[in-house]
N, C-alpha and C positions, 0 to 999 in steps of 0.2 A: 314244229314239234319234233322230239327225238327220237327215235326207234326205239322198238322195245326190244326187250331180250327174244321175243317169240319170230320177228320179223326178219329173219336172215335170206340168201340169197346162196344159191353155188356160184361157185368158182369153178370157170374153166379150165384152168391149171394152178391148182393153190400154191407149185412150188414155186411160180413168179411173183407171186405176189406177197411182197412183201409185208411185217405186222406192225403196227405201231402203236404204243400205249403210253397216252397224253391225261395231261389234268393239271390242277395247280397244283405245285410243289404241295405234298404234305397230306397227297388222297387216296394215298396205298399202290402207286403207279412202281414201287417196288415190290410192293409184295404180289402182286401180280404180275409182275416179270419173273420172279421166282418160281410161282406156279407152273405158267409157259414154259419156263426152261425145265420143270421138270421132266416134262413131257418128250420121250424119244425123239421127234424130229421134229423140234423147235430150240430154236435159240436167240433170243431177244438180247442183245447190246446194253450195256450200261450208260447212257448220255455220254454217244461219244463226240455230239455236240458239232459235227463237220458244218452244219450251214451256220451255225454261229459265230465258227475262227473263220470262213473262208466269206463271211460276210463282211468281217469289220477288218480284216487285214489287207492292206496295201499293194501294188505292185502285180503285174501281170499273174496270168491263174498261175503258171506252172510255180513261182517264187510265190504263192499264197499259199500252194499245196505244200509245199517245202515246209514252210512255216507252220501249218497243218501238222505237218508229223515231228515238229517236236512238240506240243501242247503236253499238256499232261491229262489232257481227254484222251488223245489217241496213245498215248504210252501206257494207259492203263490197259489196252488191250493185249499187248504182249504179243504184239505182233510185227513182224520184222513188213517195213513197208515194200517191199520187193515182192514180197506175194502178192501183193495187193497189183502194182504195177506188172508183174510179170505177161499179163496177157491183154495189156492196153497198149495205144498206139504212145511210142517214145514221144512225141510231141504234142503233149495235151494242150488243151482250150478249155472252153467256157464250157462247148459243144458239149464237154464230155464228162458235167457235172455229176448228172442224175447216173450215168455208168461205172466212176468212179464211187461214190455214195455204195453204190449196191455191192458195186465188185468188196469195199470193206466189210460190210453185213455180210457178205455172204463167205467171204475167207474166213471171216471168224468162227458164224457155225459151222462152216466144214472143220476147223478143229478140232469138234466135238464131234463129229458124226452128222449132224442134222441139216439138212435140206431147208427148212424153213428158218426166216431170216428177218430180224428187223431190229426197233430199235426204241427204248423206251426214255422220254425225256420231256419235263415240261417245255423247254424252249423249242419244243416242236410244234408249239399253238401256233409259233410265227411263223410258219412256215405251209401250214398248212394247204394253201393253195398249190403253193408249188409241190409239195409230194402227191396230192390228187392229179396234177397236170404230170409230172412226172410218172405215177405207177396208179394208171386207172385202177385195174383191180386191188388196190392197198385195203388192208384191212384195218382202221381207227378204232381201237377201244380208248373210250375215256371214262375216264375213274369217277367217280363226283365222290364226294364227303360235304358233310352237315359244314356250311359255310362258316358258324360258328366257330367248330375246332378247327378248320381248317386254318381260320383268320389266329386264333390264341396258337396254335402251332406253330404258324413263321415263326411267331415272336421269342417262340425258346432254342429257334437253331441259327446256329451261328453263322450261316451262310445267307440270312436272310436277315428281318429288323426286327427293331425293338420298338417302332410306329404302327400302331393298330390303324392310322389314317394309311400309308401306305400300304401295308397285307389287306385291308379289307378293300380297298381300291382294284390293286394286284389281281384278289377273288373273284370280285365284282366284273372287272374287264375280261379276266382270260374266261368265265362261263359266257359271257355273251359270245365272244367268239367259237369257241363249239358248237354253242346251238344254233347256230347258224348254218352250219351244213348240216342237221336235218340227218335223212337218213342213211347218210354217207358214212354216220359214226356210232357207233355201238356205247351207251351208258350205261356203266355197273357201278351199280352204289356201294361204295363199299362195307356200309353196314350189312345190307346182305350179303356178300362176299363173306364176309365174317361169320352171321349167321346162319348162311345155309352152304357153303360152297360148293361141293355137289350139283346143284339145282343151275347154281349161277355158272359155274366152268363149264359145265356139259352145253349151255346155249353159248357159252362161248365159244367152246368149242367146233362148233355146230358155223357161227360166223365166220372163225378163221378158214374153215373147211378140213378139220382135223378129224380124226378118232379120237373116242373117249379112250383116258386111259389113268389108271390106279394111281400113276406115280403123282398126278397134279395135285392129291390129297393129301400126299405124304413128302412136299417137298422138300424139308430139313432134314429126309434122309436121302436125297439125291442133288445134294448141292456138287456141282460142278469144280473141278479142281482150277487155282489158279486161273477164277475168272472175276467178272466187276473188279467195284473201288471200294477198295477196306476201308470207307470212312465210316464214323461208329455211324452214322444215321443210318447209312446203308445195310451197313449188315445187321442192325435191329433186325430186321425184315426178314431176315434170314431163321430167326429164333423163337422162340414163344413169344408170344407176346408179355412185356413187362410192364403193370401201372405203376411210375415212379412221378410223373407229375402231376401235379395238379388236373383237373378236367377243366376245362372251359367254363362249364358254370361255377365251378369256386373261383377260374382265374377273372373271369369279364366280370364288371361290374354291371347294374342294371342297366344305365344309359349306355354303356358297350352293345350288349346284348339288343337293344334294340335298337342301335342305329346299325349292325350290321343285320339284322335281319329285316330291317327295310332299303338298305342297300342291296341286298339280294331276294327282293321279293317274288322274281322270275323265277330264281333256283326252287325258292320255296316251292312254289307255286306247282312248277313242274314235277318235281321229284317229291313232294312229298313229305316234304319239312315242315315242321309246326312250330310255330312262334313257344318262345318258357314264358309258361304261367308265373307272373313275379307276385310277390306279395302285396307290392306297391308300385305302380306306372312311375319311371324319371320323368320331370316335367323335364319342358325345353331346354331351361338355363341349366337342369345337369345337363342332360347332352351336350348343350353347348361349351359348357366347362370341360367335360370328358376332353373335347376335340383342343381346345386351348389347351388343357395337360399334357395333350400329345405332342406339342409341337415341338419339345425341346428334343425328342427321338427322331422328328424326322429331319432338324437341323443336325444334328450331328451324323444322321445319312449322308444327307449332302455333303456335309465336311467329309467323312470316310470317301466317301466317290469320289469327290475331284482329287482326294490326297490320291486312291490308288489308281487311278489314273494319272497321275501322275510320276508313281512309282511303276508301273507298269512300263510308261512310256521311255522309263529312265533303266529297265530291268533288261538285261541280257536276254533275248528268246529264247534262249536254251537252259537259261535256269528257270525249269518246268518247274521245280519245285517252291520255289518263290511267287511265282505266280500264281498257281494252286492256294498258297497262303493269302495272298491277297485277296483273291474273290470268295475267300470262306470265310474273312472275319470280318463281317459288314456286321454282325452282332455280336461282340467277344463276349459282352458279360452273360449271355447264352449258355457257357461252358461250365458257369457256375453251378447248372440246372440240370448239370449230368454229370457226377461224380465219377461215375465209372468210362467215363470217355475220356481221351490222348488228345491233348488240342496241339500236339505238334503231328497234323496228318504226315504221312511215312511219304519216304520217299519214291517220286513214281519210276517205273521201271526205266533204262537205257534204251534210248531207240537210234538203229543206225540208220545214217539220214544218207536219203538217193542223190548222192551230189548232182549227178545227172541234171536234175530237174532245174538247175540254177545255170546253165550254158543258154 
């Protein structure tokens, strides 16, 4: 079972302990980074994604970390990596994963002033074992959203599919893994998030081991200068909220609607989701048809994956910027569904690389 909001614990020194806020892509794990960061001594990282590059890249640690700082993860942060390294031992190892990680969190907020540090990103589900083994005291917020939108949401961003059998899969697998550590991890739903914020920040609050403070309410007036990634999804988050799409129940059709809500019967169950009253039950054979209609979206995933995988493998690591393109248009025709969004994302900032680290 998972913690409630009421059930928190102190911390013996909250400024080591680092914050972290997880969920499936698409369940407000932005907009509550925003919050956090409004708050004077906190500052939560934009998926700078470090156990993701330094998992799948090649070659001894010190030439992975190389590799590392040119991503265009870590180039969004605007940070020259010599800070970062300045007060580590010249010759790193594996040893000195979890201190590097931290040493980046925590250079970042000290640019801003704040003491508190961490880092918000779905591909931090996979990892989850290892940041508890590394920072006992870590503090996990994880976001939940109504499984439904969450699954019709992949499907209109571009960095994600156009397969309701893959997103509702995706859904389905990264909650089981949360709920499995229990009360190690703090869930806010993000409907109350929306409804009540106040209510829901202040026991967040209360988890991280912070003071309440004004600015969490008002965070689009304390946005942070030259920080995250200007991708339009991102900085939505940043803004009022806008209904420009569809809702999930115009988007899903009946037999959608209820193969993902008995694919996530857990979530329901736990959190408090309730099945849509439909006019008329899909029999089998629609569901079954639904799943056959899908399948030409998750064959041309496939094709998109091994192409840019391919073009990846074929891609100079230093054109950050190509890369970045690659892994965000697993869904192009997405972009059709936001008119007011730039499908050529910008160019990520220049980073001077530690030659050092390649001797």
């Amino acid at each position: 079972m998972t913690q409630s909001l009421e059930n928190t614990t102190t911390l013996a020194n909250p400024e080591t302990a680092p914050i972290f806020i997880i969920a499936n892509g698409r369940s407000g794990t932005t907009l509550m980074r925003y919050m956090l960061n409004a708050h004077p001594n906190i500052y939560i990282a934009e998926e700078i994604c470090f156990h993701f590059w330094m998992d799948i890249f090649l070659g001894n640690f010190q030439r992975r970390l190389y590799r590392y700082f040119q991503t265009f993860s870590y180039a969004w942060l605007r940070m020259d990596p010599q800070v970062v390294l300045d007060t580590l031992p010249k010759k790193l190892g594996q040893r000195d994963f979890a201190a590097i990680y931290r040493r980046i969190l925590q250079c970042k907020a000290a640019q801003y002033g704040k003491k508190r540090f961490g880092e918000k990103g779905p591909l931090l589900v996979t990892v989850l074992d290892r940041l508890f083994y590394d920072y006992p005291d870590a503090r996990v917020i994880h976001m939940v959203r109504d499984p439904r939108s969450v699954v019709h949401s992949h499907t209109t961003m571009p960095w994600s599919t156009a397969s309701l059998l893959v997103a509702n899969y995706v859904v389905r697998d990264n909650m089981k893994t949360f709920l499995k550590y229990g009360d190690r991890v703090l869930p806010v739903k993000l409907e109350e998030l929306v409804a009540h914020p106040e209510s829901v920040m202040r026991k967040v609050l209360a988890f991280v081991g912070e003071e309440w403070s004004d600015q969490i309410l008002h965070h689009t007036d304390h946005l942070l200068p030259d920080e995250g990634i200007p991708f339009p999804w991102l900085a939505e988050a940043s803004q009022r909220p806008k209904n420009k799409n569809k809702s999930w129940q115009e988007a899903l059709s009946p037999a959608w609607i209820r193969i993902i809500e008995q694919a996530n019967r857990q979530t329901f169950d736990i959190f408090g989701y309730t099945p849509l009253a439909l006019p008329e039950e899909p029999t089998l054979v629609q569901k079954l048809w639904a799943v056959i209609a899908d399948l030409p979206n998750l064959a041309r995933l496939g094709l998109y994956a091994i192409r840019a995988f391919l073009l990846m493998t074929l891609t100079p690591k230093t054109n950050a910027r190509k890369i970045q393109m690659l892994m965000h248009s697993t869904n192009p025709e997405a972009w059709k569904l936001h008119a007011d969004w730039n499908s050529e994302l910008p160019e990520p900032p220049p980073v001077s690389l530690p030659k050092h680290l390649l001797r």
